[in-house]
C-alpha positions in Angstrom: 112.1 90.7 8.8 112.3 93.8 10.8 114.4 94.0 13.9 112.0 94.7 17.2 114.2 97.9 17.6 113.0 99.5 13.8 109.1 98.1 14.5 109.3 100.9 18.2 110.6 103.6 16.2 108.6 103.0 13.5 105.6 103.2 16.2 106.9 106.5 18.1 107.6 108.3 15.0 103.3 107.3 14.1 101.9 108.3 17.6 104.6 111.3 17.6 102.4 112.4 14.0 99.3 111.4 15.7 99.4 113.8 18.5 101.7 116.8 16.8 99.1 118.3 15.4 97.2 118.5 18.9 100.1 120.0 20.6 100.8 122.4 17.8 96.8 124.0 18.2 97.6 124.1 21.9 100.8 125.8 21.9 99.2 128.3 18.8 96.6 129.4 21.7 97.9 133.0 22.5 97.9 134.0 26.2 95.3 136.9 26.2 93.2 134.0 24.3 93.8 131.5 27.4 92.9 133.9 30.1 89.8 134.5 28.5 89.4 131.0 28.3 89.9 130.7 31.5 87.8 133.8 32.5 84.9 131.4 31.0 85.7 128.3 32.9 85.3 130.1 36.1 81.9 132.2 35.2 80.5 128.7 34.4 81.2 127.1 38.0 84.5 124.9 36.3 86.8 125.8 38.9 89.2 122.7 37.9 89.1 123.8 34.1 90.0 127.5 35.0 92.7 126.3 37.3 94.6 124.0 34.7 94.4 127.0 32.0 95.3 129.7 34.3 98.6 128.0 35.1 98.6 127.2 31.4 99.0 130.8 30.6 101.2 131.8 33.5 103.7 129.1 32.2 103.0 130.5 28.5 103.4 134.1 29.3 107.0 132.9 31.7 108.5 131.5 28.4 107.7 134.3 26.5 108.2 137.2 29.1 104.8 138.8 29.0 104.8 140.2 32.5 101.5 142.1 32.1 99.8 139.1 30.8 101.7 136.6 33.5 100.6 139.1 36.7 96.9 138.8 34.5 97.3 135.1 34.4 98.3 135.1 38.2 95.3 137.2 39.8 93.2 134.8 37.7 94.7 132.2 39.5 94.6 133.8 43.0 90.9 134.4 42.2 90.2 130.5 41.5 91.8 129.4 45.1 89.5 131.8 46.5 86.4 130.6 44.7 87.6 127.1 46.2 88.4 128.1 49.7 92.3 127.4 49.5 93.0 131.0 51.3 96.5 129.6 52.2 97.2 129.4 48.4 95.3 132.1 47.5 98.0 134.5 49.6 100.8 132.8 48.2 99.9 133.5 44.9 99.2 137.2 45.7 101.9 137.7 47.5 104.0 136.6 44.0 101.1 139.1 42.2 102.4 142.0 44.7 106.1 141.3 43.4 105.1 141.4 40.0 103.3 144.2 40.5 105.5 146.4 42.1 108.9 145.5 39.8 106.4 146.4 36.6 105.4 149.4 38.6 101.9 148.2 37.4 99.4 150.3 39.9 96.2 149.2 39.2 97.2 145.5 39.2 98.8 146.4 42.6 95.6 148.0 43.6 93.8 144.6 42.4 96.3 142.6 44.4 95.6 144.4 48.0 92.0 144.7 47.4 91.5 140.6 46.8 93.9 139.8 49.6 91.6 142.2 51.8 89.1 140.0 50.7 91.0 136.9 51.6 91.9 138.4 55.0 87.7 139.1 55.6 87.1 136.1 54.6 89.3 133.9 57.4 88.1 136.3 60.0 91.1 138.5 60.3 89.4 141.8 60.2 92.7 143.7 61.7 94.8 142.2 58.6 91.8 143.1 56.0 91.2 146.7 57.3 95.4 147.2 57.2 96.1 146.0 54.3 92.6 148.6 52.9 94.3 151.4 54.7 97.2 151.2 52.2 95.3 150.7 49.3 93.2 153.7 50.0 96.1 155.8 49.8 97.7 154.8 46.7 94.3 154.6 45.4 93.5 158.4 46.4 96.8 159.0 44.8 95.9 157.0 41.7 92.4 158.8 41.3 90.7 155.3 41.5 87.1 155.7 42.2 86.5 151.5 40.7 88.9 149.9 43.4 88.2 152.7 46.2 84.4 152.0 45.8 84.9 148.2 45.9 87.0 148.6 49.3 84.8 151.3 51.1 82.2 148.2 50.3 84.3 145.7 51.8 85.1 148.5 54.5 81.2 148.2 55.5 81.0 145.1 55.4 84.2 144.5 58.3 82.7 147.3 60.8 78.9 146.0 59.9 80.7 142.3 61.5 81.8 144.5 64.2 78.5 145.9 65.4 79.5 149.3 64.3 76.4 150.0 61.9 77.4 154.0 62.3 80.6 153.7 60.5 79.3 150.4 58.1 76.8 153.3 56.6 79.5 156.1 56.7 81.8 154.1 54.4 78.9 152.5 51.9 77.7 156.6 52.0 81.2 157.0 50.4 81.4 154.3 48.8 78.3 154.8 46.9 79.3 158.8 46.0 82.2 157.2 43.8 80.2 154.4 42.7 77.8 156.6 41.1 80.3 158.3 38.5 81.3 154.9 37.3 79.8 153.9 33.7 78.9 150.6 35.4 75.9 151.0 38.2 75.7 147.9 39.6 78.2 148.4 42.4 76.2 151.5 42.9 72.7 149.6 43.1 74.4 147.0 45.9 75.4 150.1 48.0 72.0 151.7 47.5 71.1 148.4 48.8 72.8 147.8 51.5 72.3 151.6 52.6 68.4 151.0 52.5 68.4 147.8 54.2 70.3 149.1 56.6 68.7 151.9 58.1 65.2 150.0 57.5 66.6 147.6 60.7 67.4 150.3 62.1 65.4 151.4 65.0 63.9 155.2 63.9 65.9 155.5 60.9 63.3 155.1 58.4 63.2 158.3 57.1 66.9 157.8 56.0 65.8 154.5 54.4 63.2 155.8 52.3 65.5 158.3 51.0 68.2 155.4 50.0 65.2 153.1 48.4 63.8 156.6 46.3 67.6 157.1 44.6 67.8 153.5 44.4 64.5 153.3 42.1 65.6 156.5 40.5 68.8 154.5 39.8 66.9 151.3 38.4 64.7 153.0 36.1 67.9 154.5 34.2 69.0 150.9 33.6 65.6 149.2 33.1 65.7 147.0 35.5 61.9 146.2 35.9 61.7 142.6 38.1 63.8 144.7 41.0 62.0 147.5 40.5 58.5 145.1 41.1 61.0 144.6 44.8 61.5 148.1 45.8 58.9 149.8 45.0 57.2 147.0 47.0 59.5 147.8 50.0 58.6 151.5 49.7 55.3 151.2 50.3 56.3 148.7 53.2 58.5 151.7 54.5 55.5 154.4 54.0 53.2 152.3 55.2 54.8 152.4 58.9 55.5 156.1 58.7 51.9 155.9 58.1 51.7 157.7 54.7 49.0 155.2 53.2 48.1 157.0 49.8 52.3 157.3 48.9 52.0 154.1 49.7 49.3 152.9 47.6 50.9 155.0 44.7 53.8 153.1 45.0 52.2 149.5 45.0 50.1 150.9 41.7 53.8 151.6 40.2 54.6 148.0 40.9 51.7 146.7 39.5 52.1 148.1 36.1 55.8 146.7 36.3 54.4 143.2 36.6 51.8 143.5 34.2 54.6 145.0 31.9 56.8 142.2 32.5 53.6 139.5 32.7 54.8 138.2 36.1 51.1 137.0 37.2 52.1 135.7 40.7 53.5 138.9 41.5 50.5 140.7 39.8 48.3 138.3 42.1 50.0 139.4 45.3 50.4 142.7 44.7 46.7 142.7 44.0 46.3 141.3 47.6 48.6 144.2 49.4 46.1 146.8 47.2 43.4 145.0 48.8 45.1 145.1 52.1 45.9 149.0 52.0 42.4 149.9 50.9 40.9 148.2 52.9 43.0 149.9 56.1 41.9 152.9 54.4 38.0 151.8 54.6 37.5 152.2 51.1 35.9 149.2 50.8 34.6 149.2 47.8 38.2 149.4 46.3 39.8 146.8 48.0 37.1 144.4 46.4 37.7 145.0 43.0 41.2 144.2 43.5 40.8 141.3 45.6 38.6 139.8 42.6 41.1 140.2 40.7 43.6 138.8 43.1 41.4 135.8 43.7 40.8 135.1 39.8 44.8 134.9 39.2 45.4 132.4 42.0 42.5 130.2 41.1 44.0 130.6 37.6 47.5 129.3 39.5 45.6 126.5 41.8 46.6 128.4 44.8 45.2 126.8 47.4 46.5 128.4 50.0 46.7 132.0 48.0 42.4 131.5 47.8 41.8 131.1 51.1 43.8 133.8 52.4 42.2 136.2 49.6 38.6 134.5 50.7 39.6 135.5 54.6 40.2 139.0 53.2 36.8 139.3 51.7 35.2 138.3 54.4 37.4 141.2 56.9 36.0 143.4 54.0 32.1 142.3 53.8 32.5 142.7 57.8 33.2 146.2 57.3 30.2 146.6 55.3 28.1 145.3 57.9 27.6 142.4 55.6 28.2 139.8 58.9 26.4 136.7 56.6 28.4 136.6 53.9 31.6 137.6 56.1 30.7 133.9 58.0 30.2 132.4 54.6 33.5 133.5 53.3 35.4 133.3 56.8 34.1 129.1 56.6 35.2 128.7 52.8 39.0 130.6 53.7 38.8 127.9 56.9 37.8 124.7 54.4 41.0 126.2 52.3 43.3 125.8 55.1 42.1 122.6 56.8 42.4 120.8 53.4 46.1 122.7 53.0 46.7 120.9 56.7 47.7 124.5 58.0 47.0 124.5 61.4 48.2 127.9 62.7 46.0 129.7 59.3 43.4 127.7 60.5 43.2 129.0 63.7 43.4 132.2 63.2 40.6 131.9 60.9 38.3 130.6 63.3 39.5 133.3 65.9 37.4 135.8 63.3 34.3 134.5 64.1 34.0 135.3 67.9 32.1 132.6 68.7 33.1 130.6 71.6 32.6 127.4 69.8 34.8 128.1 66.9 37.4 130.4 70.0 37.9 126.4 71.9 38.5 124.9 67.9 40.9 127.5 67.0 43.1 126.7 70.8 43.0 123.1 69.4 45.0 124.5 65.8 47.0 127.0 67.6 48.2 124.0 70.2 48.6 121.7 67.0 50.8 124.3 65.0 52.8 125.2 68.2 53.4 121.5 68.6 54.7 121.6 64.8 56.9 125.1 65.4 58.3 123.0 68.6 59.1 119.8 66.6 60.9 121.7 63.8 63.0 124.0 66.4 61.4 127.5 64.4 62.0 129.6 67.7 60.7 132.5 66.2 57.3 130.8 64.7 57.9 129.0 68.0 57.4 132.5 69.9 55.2 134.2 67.4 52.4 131.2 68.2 52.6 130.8 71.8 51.5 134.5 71.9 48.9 134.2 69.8 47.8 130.9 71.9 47.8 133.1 74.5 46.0 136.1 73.5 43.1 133.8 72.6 43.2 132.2 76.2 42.9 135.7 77.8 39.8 136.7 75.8 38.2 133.3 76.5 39.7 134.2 80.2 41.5 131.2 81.1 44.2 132.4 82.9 45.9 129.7 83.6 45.8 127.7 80.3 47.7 131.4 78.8 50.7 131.2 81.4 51.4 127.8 80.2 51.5 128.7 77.0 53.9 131.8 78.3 56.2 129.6 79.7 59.6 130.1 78.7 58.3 132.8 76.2 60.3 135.2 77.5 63.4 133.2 77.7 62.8 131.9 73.4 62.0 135.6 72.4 65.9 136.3 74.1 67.3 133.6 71.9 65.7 135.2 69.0 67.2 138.5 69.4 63.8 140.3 68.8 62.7 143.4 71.1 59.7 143.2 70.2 58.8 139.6 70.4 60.4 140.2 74.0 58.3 143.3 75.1 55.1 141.5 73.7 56.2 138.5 75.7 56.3 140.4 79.0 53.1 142.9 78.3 51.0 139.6 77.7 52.4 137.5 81.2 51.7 140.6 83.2 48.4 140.7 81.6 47.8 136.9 82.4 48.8 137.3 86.0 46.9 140.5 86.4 43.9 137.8 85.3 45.0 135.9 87.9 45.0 137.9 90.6 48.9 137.5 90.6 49.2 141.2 91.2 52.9 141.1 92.1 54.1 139.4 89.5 52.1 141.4 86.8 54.0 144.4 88.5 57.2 142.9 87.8 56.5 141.4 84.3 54.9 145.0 83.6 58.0 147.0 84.9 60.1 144.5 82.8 58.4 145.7 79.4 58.8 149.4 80.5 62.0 149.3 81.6 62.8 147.8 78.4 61.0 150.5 76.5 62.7 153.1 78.0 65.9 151.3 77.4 65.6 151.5 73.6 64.4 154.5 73.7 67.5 155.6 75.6 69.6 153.7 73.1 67.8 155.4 70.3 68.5 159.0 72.1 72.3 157.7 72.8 72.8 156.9 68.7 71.2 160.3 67.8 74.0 162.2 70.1 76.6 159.9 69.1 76.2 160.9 65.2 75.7 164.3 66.2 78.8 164.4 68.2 80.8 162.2 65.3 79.7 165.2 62.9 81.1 168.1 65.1 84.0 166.0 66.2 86.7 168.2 63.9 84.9 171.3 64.7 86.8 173.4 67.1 85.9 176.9 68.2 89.2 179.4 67.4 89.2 182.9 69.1 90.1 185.1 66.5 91.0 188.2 68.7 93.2 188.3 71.9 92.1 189.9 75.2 94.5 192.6 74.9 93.4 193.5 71.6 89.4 193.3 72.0 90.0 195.2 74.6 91.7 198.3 72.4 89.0 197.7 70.0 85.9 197.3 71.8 83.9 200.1 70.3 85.0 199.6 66.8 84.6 195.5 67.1 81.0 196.6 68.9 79.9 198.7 65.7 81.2 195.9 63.1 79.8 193.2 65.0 76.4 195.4 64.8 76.4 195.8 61.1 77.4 192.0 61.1 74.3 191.2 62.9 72.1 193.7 60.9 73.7 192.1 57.4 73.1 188.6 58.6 69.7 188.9 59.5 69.4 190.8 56.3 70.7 187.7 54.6 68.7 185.1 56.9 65.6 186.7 55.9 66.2 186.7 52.3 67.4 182.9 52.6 64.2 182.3 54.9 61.7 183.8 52.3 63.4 182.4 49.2 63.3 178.7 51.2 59.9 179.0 51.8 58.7 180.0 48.0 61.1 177.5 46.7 59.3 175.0 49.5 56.0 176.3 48.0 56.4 175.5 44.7 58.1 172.2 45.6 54.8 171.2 47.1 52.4 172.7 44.5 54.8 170.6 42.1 55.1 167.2 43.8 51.2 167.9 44.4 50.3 168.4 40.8 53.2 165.2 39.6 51.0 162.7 42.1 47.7 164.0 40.6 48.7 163.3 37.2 50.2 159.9 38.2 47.2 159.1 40.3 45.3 159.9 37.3 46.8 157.8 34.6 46.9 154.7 37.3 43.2 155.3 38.0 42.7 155.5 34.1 44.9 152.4 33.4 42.7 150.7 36.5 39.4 151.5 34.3 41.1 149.9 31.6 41.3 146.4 33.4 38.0 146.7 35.0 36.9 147.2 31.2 39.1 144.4 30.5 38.3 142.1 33.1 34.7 142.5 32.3 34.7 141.6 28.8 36.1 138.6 29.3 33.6 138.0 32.3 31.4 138.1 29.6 32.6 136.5 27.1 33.2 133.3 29.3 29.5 133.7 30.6 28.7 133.4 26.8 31.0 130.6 26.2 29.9 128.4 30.1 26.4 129.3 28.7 26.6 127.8 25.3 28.8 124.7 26.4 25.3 124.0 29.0 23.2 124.5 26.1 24.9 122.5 24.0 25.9 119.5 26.9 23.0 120.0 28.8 19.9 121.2 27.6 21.2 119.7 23.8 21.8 116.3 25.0 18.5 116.1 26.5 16.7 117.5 24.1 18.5 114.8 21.9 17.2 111.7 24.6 13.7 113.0 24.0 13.9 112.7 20.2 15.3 109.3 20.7 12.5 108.2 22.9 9.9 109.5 20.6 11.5 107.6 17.2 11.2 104.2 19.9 7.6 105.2 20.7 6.9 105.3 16.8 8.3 101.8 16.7 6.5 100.7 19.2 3.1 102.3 17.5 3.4 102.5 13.6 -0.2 104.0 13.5 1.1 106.8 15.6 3.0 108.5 12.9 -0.8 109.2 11.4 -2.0 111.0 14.0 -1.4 114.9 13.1 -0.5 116.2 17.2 2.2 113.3 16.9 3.6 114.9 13.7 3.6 118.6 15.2 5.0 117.5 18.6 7.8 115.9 16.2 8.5 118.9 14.3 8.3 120.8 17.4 11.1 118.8 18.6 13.5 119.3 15.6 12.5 123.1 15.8 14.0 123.0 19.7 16.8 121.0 18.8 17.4 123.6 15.9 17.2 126.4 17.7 19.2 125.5 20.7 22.3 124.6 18.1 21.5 128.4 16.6 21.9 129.9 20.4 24.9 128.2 21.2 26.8 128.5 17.9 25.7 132.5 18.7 26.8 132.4 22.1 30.2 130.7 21.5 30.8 129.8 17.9 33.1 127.1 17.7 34.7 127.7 14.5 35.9 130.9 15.8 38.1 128.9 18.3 39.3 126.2 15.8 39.8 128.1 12.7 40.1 131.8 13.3 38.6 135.3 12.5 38.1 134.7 9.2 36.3 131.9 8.9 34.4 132.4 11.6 33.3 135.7 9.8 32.6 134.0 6.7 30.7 131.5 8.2 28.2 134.0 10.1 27.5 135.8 6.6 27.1 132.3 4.5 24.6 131.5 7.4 22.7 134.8 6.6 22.7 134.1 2.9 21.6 131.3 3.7 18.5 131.9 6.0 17.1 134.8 2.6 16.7 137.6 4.9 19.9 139.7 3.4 22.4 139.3 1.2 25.7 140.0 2.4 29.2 140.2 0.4 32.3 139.9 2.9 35.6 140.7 1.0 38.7 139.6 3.3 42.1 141.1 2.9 45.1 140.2 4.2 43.9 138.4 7.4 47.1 136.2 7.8 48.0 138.1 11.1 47.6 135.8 14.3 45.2 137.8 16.6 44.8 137.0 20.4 42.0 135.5 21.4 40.5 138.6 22.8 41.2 140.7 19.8 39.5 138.0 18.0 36.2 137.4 19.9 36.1 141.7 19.9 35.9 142.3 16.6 33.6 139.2 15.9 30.9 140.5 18.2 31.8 144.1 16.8 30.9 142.5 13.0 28.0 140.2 14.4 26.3 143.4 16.5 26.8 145.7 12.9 25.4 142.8 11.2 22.7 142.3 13.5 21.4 146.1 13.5 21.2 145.9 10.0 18.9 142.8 9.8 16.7 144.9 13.0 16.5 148.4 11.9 17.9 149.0 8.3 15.3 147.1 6.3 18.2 146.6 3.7 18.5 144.3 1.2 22.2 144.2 0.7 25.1 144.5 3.1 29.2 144.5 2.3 31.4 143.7 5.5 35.1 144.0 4.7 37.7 143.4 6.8 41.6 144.4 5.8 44.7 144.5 7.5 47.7 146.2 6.5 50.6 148.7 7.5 50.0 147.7 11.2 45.9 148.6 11.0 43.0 146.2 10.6 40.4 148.3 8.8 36.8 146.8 9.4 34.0 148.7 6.7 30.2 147.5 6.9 27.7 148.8 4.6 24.0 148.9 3.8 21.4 150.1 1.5 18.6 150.4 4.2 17.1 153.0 5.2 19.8 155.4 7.4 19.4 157.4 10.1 20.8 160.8 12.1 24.5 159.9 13.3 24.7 162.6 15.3 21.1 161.3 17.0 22.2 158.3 17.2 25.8 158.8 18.9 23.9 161.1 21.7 21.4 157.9 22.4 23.3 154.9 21.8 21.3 151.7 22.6 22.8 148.9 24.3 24.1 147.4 21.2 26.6 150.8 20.3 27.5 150.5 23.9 29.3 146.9 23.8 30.4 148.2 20.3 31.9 151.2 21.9 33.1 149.3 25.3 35.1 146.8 22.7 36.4 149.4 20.7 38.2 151.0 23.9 40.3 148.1 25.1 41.4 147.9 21.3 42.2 151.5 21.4 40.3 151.6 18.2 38.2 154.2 16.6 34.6 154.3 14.2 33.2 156.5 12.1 29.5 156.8 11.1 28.3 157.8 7.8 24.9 158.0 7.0 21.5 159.9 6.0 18.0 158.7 6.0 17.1 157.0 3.3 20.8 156.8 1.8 22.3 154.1 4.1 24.6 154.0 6.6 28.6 153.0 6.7 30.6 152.1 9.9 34.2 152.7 9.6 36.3 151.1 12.2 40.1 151.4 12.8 42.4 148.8 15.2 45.6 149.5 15.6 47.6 146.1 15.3 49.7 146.5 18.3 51.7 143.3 19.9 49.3 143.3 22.3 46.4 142.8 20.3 48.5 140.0 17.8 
């Protein structure tokens, strides 16, 4: 027997093989391989993961004295505490990062090291320690040429005077900030400073001039690095920006550019709502007409999406719009469906202000009963701001219905919420509308003071605004100091000489200013002419592209007409025609000797003719097999059904048809084929007819031929009936093209070429 002592070796020596493998891979793992690792564990929210291989490779690189890797290894570290919120650690491990640093005389790790424990620093609070420790980065970093780190800590810069209330300097330090970040191969610290720059000045009170110019080069930026869902965003807030400096068309222009993007990217909710600001701007404009089309379109996407609330704000629009028109019927008719929307969404405060649009007094005291419902709601969820926002809407509506007192209760504490919410604005409205309450009243007095209140506060911020301008000018000429160049004594001796130079001076400069003046003003000129003939040739490829979807959007108006048509012939007058049939087999059961009598036997056939024919329709309208089986044998099947019937003889000759068309590609060039096909049986008196249909090298090539009896082309093309038209219409949203050959009595051939673009596929 074995001796217990031999049995434990014999185990350890076992799980020592078991697990040496193991802890050979992991020790084989280089360093650069485990930060990496690492790297990954963090980008994938596994903070514990990184932690354990981070300090995996700082103990790796220790033992085998890679000091660049170890002070890699160690910011990785530092960067994991951070990510959990252990600041306390985080330092300490810098601090060992700076001392690593500075014996390798590694800068740019150094750099790395301050600019994180800035980060650290702005992150507890401690603005003083952040901004100290930026000011000695930013010299070395001057030194060093580094435009990466000195970017990222003129951003962090911002950020600590933005805290501070000092919006001035926050925009003077992302303006530098973003004039390195811009010559970095990377633009996406750029785009955040463009960001921040526009939003910004945009809160800023008569600064948004300087936030249009900040959104344009961020755009400008975008479009380099094909960024198309943000650029949807910002053109959006451009037009938001142009639209309260009051420049509507640029504003327009730049929804249009949006909407594009969204069709490019298929984004159909943003489509839908960018529709609905279209709508909106035309409709400000008074182009009526316009902002119809679009909201259609709008209101077909959201009924697509079953937005409720999306169709009755679009149906509330159309009826502001038929209002316009002088069309006050079906304004009611749409103002009641947009209300039924919102009563069935339960939104009280939509509701209301609904039924405020039909200035009527009966529907005025049901919209005070929503407003008083959704203010009870704001109330109940603390929403201050929705809180303020519908007590002055409350009591707007109670001053027009002139109940005085019922809009001073709704007032109360306005004033005092609108405070809390740090809005100027909310706070001038909430004043202007008490003194107009009291002035209701007869509370003369205290509509004084409530009205002095909103002045004094307008000329406040307008004071503040005029305070701001000085202050920047004054920041910009702080450095500028005015040196005499001469001493008395010596102007003195040199008066007459210093007189004639200073007179040629003069003479030269206006010389010069003149020349600079004139050359401004052409360069202005053909600036304008420029920017004038750019927005004409934009306008015109939007309005062309527009045409497109109307073209678009009809087609398939039509083509579901076609198809709810043939589904009620088929469900509705099919089915019935079906019952009749029925009742007429029971009323030959009923009377045997009926069948002999010959008006029975016509009114039977009769019957089966009806029932026939309303089959025929339908398949025509819709047909089925088209849906279930494709373009092919959908085309097959319409010429075997002409074979059929004797009237022509038709040869169809597919080729190469395995390409999956959309469904509007499809139903085009079947009602293209079926309208050819459908001429020739009306006019061409032919006996024979070839339809072939090939696709190949990216083309579907579409050839129908007859023996009949021809006609003028060239006649034909300058009087197209109804027919050539769809033909035509089709061909245009395919971006296809047809040729006519033919002579009378020779014929006639219709060449047609698609291009098989992804869209069409």
């Amino acid at each position: 027997m074995r001796r217990p002592e031999a049995r434990f070796t014999i185990f350890l020596l076992a799980l020592l093989l078991a697990v040496l493998p193991s802890l050979c891979k992991a020790a084989s793992i280089p360093t650069p391989q485990l930060i990496v690792r690492a790297n990954q564990h963090l980008t994938q929210d596994q903070p514990d993961s990184a932690l354990f291989v981070y300090k995996k490779a700082i103990q790796q690189a220790q033992q085998k004295r890679q000091k660049p890797l170890q002070l890699q290894a160690g910011l990785g570290l530092a960067e994991v505490y951070v990510y959990l919120g252990d600041y306390a650690r985080a330092k300490d491990q810098l601090e060992t990062c700076e001392s690593l640093a500075q014996r390798q005389n590694d800068r740019p790790q150094l750099l790395q090291t301050w600019l994180m424990w800035a980060e650290v620093e702005f992150a507890e609070g401690n603005l003083a320690e952040a901004e100290a420790m930026l000011r000695k980065l930013e010299k070395r970093a001057q030194a060093a040429q580094d435009q990466t780190t000195l970017a990222h800590a003129y951003n962090l810069w911002a950020k600590i005077y933005s805290q501070q209330g000092q919006s001035d300097r926050a925009n003077a330090y992302l303006q530098k900030g973003k004039i390195l970040a811009l010559q970095l191969p990377d633009k996406t610290l750029a785009i955040d400073l463009l960001t921040q720059l526009a939003t910004n000045y945009k809160n800023q009170s008569g600064a948004l001039i300087q936030a249009q110019a900040h959104l344009e080069e961020l755009i400008a930026l975008r479009e380099k690095t094909k960024d198309e869902r943000n650029l949807i965003a910002d053109h959006q807030e451009l037009a938001d920006l142009l639209q309260q400096t009051g420049d509507h068309p640029k504003a327009q222009l730049q929804l249009l550019k949006a909407l594009l993007l969204a069709e490019s990217v298929r984004d159909t909710l943003q489509q839908m709502e960018l529709l609905f600001s279209l709508a909106q701007g035309y409709l400000g404009q008074n182009q009526t007409a316009t902002a119809e089309v679009y909201l259609r379109r709008s209101l077909i996407m959201a009924m697509a999406k079953k937005n409720d609330y999306k169709i009755a704000e679009i149906k509330r629009l159309q009826g502001h719009n038929q209002a316009k028109m002088g069309q006050q019927q079906q304004a009611l008719a749409l103002y009641r469906e947009a209300l039924t929307g919102f009563e069935r969404l339960g939104n009280a405060l939509e509701s209301g202000r609904t039924l405020v649009l039909f200035h009527q007094p009966a529907e005025s005291k049901k919209a005070l009963i929503y407003f008083q419902k959704a203010l009870e709601a704001k109330m109940a969820n603390h929403e201050i701001l929705g809180e303020v926002e519908t007590r002055l809407e409350l009591a707007q509506l109670q001053l027009e219905l002139k109940d005085g007192p019922g809009a001073l209760r709704s007032l109360q504490n306005c004033a005092d919420l609108a405070t809390q919410t740090g809005s100027r604005e909310l706070l001038l409205a909430s004043w202007n509308t008490l003194a107009q309450a009291h002035a209701l009243q007869g509370n003369y007095s205290a509509a004084y003071t409530f009205s002095a209140q909103h002045q004094n506060l307008k000329d406040s911020i307008y004071n503040a605004e005029q305070t701001r301008i000085i202050s920047e000018m004054n920041a910009r000429f702080d450095n500028v100091a005015l040196r005499d160049s001469l001493q008395q004594t010596e102007i003195a001796k040199n008066r007459a000489e210093l007189r004639q130079k200073n007179l040629l001076n003069y003479l030269l400069g206006g010389a010069l200013l003149a020349g600079v003046l004139i050359a401004f003003l052409l360069f202005q000129n053909y600036r304008s002419r420029s920017e004038q003939r750019l927005q004409a040739q934009q306008m015109a490829a939007l309005e062309k592209q527009r045409e497109a979807d109307q073209l678009r959007s009809m087609i398939n108006g039509e083509e579901q007409e076609r198809k709810r048509i043939a589904q009620e012939l088929h469900d509705g007058l099919g089915t019935l025609l079906a019952t009749v049939k029925l009742q007429f087999n029971a009323v030959q059961n009923e009377l045997p000797d009926i069948d002999a009598l010959k008006a029975y036997q016509t009114a039977d056939n009769l019957l089966d003719e009806a029932c026939t024919e309303v089959r025929k329709i339908s398949y025509n309208l819709m047909p089925a097999i088209l849906q279930q089986y494709g373009l092919e044998y959908a085309l097959q099947d319409l010429c075997e059904g002409i074979n059929r019937s004797g009237r022509l003889e038709i040869s169809f000759i597919p080729y190469g048809l395995e390409y999956s068309f959309d469904d509007q590609t499809a139903v085009s060039v079947y009602r293209i084929v079926q309208e050819l096909v459908k001429n020739t049986l009306r006019h061409a008196e032919a006996s024979e007819l070839i339809v072939q249909l090939s696709a190949e090298d990216d083309l579907l090539n579409i050839v129908v031929e007859d023996n009949g009896v021809g006609f003028d082309p060239v006649e034909k093309m300058q009087n197209p009936g109804i027919g050539l038209q769809s033909i035509q219409s089709r061909l245009t949203l395919l971006h296809g093209t047809m040729e006519i050959e033919s002579n009378p009595g020779a014929g006639a051939t219709f060449t047609i070429d698609i291009p098989l673009t992804p869209k069409n596929l």
